[in-house]
C-alpha positions in Angstrom: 25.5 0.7 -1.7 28.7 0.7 0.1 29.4 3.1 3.4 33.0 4.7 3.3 34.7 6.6 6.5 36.2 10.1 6.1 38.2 11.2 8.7 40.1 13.9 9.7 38.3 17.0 8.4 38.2 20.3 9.5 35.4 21.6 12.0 33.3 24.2 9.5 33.5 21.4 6.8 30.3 21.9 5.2 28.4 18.7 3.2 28.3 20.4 -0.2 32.3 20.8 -0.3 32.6 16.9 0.9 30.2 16.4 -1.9 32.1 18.3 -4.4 35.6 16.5 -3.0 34.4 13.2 -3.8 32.0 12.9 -6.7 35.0 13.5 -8.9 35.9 10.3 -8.1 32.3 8.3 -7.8 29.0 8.7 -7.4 27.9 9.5 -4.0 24.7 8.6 -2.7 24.4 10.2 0.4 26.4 12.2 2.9 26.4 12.1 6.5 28.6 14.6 8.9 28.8 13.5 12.4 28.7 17.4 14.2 28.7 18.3 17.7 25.0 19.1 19.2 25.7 22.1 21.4 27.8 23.3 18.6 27.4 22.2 15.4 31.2 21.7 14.5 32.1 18.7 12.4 33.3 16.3 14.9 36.6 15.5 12.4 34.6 12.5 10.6 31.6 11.9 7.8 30.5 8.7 7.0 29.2 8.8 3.0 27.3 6.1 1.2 28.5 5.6 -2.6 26.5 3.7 -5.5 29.0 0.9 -5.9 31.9 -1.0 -4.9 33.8 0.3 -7.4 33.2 3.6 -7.2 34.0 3.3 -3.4 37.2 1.6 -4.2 38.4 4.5 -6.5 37.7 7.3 -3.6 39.6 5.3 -1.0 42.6 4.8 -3.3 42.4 8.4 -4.2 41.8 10.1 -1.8 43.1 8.2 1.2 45.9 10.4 2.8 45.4 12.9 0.6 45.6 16.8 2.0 42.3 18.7 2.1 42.1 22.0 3.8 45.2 21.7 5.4 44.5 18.5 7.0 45.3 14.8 5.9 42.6 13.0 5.4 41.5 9.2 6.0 39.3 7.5 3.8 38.1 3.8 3.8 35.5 1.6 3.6 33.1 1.0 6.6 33.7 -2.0 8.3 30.0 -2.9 9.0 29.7 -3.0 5.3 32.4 -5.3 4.8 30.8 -8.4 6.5 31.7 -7.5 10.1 27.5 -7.2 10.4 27.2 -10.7 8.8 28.9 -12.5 11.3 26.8 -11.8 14.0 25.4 -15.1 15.0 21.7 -14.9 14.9 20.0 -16.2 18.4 18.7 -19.9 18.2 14.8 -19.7 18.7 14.9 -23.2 20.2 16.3 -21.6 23.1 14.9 -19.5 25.5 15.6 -15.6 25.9 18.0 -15.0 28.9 18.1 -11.3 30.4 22.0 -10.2 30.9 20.4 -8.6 34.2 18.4 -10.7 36.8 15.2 -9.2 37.8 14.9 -7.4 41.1 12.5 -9.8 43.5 9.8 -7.9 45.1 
């Protein structure tokens, strides 16, 4: 599965019309609308993950600057998924572990 960005939606955006938005144009697997916890407005973004990287490729190019309920939206494919995880470079275990912090003496 591939995780796009939406961004720049409206506050009472609910998951159901996002759904409806972008399933014309692939198959979404799940939806996910970042909202704020003392009010439960959208916080402008959703992040959505879509069965293939085809079908993620046809949202973006169709709906990337497109306008949706009065506001023009941003749509692209989440960096984490496009390797930016992958490079991490994964600790050496001949090496010892080294705290960032020093411990406190007592």
């Amino acid at each position: 599965m591939v995780k796009i960005f939406i961004g720049g939606l409206p506050d009472n955006i609910q998951e159901m019309d996002l759904a409806i938005l972008v399933s014309l144009h692939g198959r979404v697997e799940t939806i996910k609308v970042v909202r704020d916890r003392a009010t439960g407005k959208c916080k402008g973004y959703a992040f959505l993950e879509i069965y293939s990287l085809p079908d993620a490729k046809n949202i973006v190019s169709t709906l990337n600057g497109e306008t949706f309920r009065g506001n023009i939206i941003t749509v692209k494919i989440s960096e984490e998924e496009s390797g930016a995880k992958a490079a991490k470079p994964k600790p050496n275990p001949n090496q010892p572990f080294k705290s960032k912090r020093p411990r406190l003496q007592r």
